[in-house]
ZABAMI-676955 format. One line per field, with one value per residue (C-alpha): residue number from 1; residue in one letter; x, z, y. Coordinates in nm, 2 decimals. Layout:
<atoms>
nr <- (NUM_...)
rest <- (a_...)
u <- (X_...)
w <- (Z_...)
v <- (Y_...)
</atoms>
This chain:
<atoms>
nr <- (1_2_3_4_5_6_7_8_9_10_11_12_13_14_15_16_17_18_19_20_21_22_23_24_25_26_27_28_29_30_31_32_33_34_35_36_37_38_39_40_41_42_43_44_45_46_47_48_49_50_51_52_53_54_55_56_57_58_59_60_61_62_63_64_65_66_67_68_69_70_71_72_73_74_75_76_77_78_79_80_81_82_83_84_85_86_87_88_89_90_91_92_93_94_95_96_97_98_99_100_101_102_103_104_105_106_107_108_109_110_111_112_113_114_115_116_117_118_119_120_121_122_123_124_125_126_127_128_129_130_131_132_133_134_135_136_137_138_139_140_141_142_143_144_145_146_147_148_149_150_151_152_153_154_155_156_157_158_159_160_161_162_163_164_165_166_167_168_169_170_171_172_173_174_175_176_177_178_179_180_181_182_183_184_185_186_187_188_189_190_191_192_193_194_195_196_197_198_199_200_201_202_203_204_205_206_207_208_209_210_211_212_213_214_215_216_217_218_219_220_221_222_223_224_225_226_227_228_229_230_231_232_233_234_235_236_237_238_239_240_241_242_243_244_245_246_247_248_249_250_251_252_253_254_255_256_257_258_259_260_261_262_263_264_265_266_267_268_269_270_271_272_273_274_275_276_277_278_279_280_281_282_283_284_285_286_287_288_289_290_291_292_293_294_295_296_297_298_299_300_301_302_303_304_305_306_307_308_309_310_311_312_313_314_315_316_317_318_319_320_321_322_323_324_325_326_327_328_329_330_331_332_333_334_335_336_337_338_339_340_341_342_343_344_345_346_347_348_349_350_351_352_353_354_355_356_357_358_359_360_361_362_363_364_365_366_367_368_369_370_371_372_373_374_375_376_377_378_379_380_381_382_383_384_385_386_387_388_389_390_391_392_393_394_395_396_397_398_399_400_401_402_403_404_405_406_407_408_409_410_411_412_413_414_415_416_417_418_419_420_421_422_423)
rest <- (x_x_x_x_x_x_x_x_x_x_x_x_x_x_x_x_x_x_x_x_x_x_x_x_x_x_x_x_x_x_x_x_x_x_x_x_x_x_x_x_x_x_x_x_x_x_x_x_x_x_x_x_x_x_x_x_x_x_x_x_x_x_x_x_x_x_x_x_x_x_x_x_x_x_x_x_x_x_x_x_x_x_x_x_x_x_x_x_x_x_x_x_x_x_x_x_x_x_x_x_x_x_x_x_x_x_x_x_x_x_x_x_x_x_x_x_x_x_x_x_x_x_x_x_x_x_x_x_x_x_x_x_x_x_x_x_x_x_x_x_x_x_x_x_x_x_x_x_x_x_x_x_x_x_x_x_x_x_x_x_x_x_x_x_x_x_x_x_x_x_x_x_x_x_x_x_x_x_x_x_x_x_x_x_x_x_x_x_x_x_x_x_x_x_x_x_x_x_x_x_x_x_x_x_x_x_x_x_x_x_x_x_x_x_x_x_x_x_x_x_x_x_x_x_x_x_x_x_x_x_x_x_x_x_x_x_x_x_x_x_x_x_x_x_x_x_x_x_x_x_x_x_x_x_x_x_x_x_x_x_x_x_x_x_x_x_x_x_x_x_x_x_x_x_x_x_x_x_x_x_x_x_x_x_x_x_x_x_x_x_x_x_x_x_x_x_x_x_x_x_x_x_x_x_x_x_x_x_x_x_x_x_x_x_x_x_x_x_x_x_x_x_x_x_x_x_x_x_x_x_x_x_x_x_x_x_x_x_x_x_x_x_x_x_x_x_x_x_x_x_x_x_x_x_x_x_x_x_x_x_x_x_x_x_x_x_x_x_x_x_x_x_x_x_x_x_x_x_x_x_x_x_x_x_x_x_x_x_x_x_x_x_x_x_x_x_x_x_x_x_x_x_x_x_x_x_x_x_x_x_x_x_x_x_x_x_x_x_x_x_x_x_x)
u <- (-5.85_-5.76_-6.03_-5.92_-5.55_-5.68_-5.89_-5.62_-5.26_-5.15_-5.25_-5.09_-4.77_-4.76_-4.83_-4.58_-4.27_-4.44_-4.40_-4.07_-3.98_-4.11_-3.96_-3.63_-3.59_-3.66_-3.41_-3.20_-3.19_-3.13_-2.82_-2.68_-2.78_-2.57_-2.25_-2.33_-2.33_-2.66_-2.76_-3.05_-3.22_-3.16_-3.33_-3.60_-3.68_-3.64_-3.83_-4.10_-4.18_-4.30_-4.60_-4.67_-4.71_-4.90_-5.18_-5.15_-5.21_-5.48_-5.70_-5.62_-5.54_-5.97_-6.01_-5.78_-5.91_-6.24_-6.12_-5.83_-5.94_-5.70_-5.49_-5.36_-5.30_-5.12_-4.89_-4.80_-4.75_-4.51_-4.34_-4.24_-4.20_-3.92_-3.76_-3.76_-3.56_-3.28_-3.24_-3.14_-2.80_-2.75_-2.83_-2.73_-2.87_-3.15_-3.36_-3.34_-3.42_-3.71_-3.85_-3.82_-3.92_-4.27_-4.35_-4.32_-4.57_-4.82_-4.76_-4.75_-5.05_-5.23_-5.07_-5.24_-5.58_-5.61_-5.52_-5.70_-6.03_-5.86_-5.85_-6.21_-6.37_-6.20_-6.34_-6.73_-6.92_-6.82_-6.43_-6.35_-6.22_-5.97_-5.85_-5.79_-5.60_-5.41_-5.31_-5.21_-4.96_-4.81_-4.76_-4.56_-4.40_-4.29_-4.13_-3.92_-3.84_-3.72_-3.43_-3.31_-3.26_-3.09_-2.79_-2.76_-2.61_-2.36_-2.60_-2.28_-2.34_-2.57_-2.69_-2.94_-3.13_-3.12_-3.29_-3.52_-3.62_-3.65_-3.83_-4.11_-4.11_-4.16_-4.45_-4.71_-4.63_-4.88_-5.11_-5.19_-5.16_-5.39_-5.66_-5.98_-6.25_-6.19_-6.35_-6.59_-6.44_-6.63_-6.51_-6.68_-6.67_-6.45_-6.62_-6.57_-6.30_-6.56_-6.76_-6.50_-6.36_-6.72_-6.82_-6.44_-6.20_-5.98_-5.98_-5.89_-5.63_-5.51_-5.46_-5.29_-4.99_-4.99_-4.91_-4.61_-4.48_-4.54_-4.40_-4.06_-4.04_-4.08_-3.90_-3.60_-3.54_-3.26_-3.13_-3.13_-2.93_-2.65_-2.62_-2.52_-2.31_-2.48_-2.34_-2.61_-2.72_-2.79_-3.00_-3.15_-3.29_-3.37_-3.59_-3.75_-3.79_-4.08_-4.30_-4.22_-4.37_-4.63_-4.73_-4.73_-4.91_-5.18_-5.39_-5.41_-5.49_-5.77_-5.92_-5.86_-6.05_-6.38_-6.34_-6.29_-6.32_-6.14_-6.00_-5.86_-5.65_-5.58_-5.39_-5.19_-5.10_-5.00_-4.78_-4.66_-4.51_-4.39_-4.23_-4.07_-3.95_-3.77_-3.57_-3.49_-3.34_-3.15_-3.05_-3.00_-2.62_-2.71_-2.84_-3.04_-3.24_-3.26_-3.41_-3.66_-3.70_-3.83_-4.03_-4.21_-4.28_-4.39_-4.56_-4.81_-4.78_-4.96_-5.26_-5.36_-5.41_-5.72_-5.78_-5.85_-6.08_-6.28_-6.32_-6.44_-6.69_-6.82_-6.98_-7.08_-7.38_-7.30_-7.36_-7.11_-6.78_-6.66_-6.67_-6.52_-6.23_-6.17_-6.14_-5.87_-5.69_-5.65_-5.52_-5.30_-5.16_-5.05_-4.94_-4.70_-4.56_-4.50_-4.28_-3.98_-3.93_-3.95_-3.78_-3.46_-3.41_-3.40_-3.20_-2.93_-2.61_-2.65_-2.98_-3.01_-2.89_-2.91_-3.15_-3.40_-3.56_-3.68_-3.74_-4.00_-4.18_-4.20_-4.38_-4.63_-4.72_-4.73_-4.95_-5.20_-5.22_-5.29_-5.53_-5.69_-5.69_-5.82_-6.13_-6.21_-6.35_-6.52_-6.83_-6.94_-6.80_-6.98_-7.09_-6.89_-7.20_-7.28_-6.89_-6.81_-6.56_-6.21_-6.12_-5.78_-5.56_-5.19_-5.15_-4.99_-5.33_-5.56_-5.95_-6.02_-5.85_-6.01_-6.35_-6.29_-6.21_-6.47_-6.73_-6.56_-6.62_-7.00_-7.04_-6.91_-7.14_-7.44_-7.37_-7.29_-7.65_-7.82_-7.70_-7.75_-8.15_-8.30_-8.12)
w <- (5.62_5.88_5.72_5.38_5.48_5.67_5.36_5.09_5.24_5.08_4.74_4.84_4.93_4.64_4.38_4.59_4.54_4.18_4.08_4.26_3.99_3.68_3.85_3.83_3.51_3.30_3.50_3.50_3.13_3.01_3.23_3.12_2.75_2.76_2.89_2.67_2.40_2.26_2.04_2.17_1.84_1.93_2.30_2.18_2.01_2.35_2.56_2.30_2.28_2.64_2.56_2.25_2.47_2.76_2.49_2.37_2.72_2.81_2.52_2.56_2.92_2.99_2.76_2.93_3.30_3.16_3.00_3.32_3.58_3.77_3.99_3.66_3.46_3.75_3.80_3.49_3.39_3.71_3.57_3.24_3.41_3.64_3.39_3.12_3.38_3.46_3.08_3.02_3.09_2.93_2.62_2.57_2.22_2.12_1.92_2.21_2.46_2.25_2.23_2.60_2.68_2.46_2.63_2.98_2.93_2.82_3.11_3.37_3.21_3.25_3.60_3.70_3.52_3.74_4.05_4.03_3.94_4.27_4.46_4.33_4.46_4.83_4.85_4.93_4.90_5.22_5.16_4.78_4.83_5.05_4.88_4.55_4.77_4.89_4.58_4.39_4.71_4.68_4.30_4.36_4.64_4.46_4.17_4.37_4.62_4.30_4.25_4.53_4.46_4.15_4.39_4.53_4.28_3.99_3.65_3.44_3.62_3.70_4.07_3.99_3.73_3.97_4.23_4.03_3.92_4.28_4.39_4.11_4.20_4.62_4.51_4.42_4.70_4.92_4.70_4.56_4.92_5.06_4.80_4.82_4.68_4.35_4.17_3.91_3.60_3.40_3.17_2.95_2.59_2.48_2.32_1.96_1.90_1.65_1.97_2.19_2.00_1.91_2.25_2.39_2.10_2.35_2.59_2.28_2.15_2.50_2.60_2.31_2.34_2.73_2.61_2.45_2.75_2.96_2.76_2.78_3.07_3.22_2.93_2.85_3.13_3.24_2.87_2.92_3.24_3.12_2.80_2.99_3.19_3.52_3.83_3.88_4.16_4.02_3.76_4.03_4.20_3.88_3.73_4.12_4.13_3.82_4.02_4.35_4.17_4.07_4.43_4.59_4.27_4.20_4.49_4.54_4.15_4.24_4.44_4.23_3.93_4.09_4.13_3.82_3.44_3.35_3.03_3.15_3.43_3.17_2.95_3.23_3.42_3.05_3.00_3.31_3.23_2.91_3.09_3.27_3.01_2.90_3.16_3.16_2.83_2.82_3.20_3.24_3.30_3.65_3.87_4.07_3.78_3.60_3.97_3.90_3.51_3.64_3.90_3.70_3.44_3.63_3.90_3.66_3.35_3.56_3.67_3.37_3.28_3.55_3.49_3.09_3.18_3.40_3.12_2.91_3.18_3.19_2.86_2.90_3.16_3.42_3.26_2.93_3.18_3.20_2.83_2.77_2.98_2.83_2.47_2.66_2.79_2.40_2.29_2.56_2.45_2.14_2.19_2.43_2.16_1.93_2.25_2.29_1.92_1.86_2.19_2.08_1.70_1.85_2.10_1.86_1.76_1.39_1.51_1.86_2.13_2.46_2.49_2.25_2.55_2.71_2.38_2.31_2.58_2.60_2.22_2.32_2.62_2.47_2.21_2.45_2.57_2.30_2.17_2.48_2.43_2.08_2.21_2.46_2.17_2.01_2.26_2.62_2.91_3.14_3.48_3.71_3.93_3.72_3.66_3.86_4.08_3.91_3.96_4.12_3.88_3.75_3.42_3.47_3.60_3.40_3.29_3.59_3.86_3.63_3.62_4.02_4.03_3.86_4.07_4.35_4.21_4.07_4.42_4.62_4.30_4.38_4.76_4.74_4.54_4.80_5.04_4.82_4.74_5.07_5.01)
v <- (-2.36_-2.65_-2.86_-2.85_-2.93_-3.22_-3.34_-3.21_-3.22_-3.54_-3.42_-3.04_-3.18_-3.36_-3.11_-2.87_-3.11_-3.15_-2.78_-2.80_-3.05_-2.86_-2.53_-2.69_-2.85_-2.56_-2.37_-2.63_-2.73_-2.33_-2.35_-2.70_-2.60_-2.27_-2.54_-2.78_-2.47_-2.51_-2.19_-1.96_-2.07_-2.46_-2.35_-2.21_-2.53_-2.75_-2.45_-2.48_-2.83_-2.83_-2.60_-2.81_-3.15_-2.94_-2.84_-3.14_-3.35_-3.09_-3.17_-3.59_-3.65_-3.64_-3.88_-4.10_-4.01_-4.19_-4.50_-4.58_-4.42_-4.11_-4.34_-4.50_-4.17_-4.05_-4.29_-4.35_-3.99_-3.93_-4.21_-4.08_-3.74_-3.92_-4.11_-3.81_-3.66_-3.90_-3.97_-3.55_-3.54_-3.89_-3.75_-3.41_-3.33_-3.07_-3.35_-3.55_-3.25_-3.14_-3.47_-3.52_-3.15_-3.26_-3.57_-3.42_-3.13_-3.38_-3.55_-3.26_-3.14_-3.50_-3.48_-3.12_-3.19_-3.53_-3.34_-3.05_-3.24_-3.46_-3.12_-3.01_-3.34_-3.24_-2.92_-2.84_-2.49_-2.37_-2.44_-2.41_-2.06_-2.19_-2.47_-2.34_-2.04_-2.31_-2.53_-2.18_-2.08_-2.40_-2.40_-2.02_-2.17_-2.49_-2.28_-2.04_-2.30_-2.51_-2.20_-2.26_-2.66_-2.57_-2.45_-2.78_-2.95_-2.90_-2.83_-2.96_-3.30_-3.57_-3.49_-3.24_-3.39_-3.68_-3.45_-3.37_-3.71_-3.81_-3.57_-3.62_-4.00_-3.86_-3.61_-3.91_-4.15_-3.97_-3.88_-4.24_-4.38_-4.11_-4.01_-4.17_-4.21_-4.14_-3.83_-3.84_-3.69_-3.44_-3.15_-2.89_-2.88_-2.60_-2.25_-2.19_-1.96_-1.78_-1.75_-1.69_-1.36_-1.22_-1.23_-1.07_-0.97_-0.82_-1.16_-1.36_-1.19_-1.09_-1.46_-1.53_-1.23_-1.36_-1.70_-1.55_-1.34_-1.66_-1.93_-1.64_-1.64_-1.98_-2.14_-1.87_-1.67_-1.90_-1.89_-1.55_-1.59_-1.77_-1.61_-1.28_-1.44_-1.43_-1.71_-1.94_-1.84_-1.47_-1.71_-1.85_-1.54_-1.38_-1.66_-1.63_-1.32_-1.34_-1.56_-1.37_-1.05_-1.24_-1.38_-1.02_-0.84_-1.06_-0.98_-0.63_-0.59_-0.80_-0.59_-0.34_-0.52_-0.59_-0.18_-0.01_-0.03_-0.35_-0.25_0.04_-0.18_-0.44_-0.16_-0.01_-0.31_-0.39_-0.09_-0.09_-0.45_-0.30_-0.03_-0.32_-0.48_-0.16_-0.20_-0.51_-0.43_-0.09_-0.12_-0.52_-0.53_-0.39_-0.64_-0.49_-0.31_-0.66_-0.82_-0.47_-0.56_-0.91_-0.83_-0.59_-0.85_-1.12_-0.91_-0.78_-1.02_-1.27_-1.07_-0.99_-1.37_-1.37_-0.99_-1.10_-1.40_-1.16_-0.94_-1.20_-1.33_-0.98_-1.06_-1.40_-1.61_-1.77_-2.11_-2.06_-1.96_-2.27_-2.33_-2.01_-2.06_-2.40_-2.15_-1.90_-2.18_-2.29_-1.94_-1.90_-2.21_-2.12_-1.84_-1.98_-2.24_-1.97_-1.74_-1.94_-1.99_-1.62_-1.51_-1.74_-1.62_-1.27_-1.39_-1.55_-1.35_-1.25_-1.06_-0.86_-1.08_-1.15_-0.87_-0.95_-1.13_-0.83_-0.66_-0.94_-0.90_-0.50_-0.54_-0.81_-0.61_-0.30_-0.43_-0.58_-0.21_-0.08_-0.31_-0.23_0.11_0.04_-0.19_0.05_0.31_0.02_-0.02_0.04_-0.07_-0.30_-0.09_-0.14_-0.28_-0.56_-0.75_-1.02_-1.14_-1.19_-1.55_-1.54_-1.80_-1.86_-1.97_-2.31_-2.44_-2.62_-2.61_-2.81_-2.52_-2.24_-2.41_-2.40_-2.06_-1.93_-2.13_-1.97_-1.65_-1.67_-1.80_-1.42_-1.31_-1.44_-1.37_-0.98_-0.98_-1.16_-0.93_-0.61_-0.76_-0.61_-0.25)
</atoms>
């Protein structure tokens, strides 16, 4: 652990005060949208054009990696990010938001894919475990900590957005001063979707309803939040409390994948998160049960992310993962273009409310259950002795981190049958 924060802590503080900055302006710009009386509809709009410039910047920003080189797509990608951010409250329009809100997920997305291959060039075979541990506690840590920031300042104003500019133009400082030499860039060409869903229906479709509960809750939670009239610093802790649930959950659910029938955990943890949901809606004008609701949701709606990519690797060699996951990460994608869109019409007035939030997410998760349910009666399962290792992963990384994690985890594979060989 020592070593790879000696190799890696420019590039980990970095991303931290990075994450810290994306945290903060979706929070921030559900709050100041709800003052500056936006509809829900008008939000789901802005929320959503973030997730159509991330999958956008995933599929270029390699392509520009190779012809510039990663010190120049980083810096120039910050920079938009930074000035996006100043330029906000300046003008406080939903065109303009949307527009802004699609330019900086390509760029955060250029951003993570040249850090994480950055991160992957650190690491060797003796330490990758670690340092992909490592960058995916800071990203958790950098989102709830950016909660906190939004109390600093006053969202009606300038001095926020401010923050968060600066503290986007801090996170590459020591990066670009530290970082050398630079990485050789390489990426595998996606799977065909064709492919993809004969070889794991359920991980197909699986990723894509994830994409939905994901893009929910990073992009409208804080809609929510003001819409129902909670202070902002109950917004605060409630948009937190998602990713704290999803920090304490994600572990222990491992464990419990590499144990048992995977499609069976994939529909409970699934209607568990429903059940969530559930609550979220009929018993949300208690706090405490909405702080439940939300840990629920994001406890166990972010498991099943990895938990679905190890199903899907169950099926699939060694040598096709990293294809496959490049497929998932696609799916996932749009389904989390289509979330906000949806998640705000049944938000708006004429239709259910504030509480069509919750309601969303109960029927994508319910359906992933039952589709699981479904797929379980449609062939074998794979013995429980021959899955792999679920790669531990939170879905705001990018082919490059999953790519890592699944090394990481054909690597404990190929260990626990070296040491199983002589028994």
């Amino acid at each position: 652990m020592l070593q790879v924060l000696s190799s890696a802590w420019a590039l980990l503080l970095g991303m931290g005060l990075l994450m810290v900055g994306n945290g903060l302006q979706g929070t921030l710009l559900g709050v100041r949208g709800e003052i500056e009386g936006f509809t829900t509809l008008e939000m789901s709009f802005v929320m959503s054009a973030y997730f159509v410039g991330f999958l956008g910047g995933s599929r270029l920003a390699p392509e520009m990696i190779r012809r510039v080189g990663h010190v120049r797509v980083f810096a120039a990608l910050a920079s938009f990010i930074s000035a996006v951010m100043i330029l906000y409250p300046a003008f406080t329009d939903p065109i303009a938001w949307s527009l802004g809100r699609v330019i900086i997920g390509f760029c955060f997305s250029g951003v993570y894919v040249t850090a994480e291959s950055w991160l992957n060039n650190a690491a060797d075979n003796q330490n990758r475990g670690q340092a992909l541990s490592l960058y995916m506690m800071v990203q958790m840590v950098g989102i709830v900590s950016a909660q906190g920031v939004l109390l600093i300042g006053d969202p009606s104003g300038y001095e926020t957005f401010v923050i968060a500019s600066v503290l986007i133009s801090v996170s590459f400082g020591p990066i670009l001063l530290s970082i050398s030499p630079t990485p050789a860039f390489e990426t595998t060409k996606p799977m065909t979707l064709k492919r993809l869903y004969r070889t794991s229906p359920l991980g197909i479709v699986g990723m894509f309803l994830l994409g939905g509960v994901f893009a929910a809750l990073f992009g409208m939670s804080a809609v929510y939040g003001a819409k129902v009239g909670l202070t902002l610093v109950q917004i605060s802790i409630f948009v937190a409390t998602f990713y704290i649930g999803a920090t304490v959950i994600q572990y222990p659910l491992g464990w419990l994948s590499d144990r048992m029938d995977r499609r069976a955990l994939i529909m409970v943890v699934a209607g568990i998160g429903g059940v969530g949901s559930l609550i979220g809606m009929m018993l949300g004008g208690h706090y405490g049960m909405l702080l439940l609701s939300a840990f629920l949701i994001g406890g166990l709606s972010n498991p099943l992310y990895s938990l679905l990519i190890a199903y899907t690797n169950d099926y699939l060699e060694h040598e096709d993962m990293a294809a496959a996951s490049g497929g998932l990460i696609f799916v996932n994608g749009l389904g989390a273009i289509a979330g906000p869109l949806i998640t705000g019409w049944l938000m708006g007035d004429g239709v259910i409310g504030p509480s069509g939030f919750f309601l969303y997410i109960a029927v994508l998760l319910f359906a992933l259950a039952l589709y699981a349910a479904w797929r379980a009666t449609q062939r074998p399962s794979v013995p429980i002795s021959e899955t792999g290792h679920m790669a531990q992963v939170y879905p705001a990384a990018t082919q490059i981190a999953l790519e890592l994690a699944q090394e990481v985890a054909i690597e404990a594979e190929l260990e626990d049958e070296e040491l199983e060989a002589p028994a």
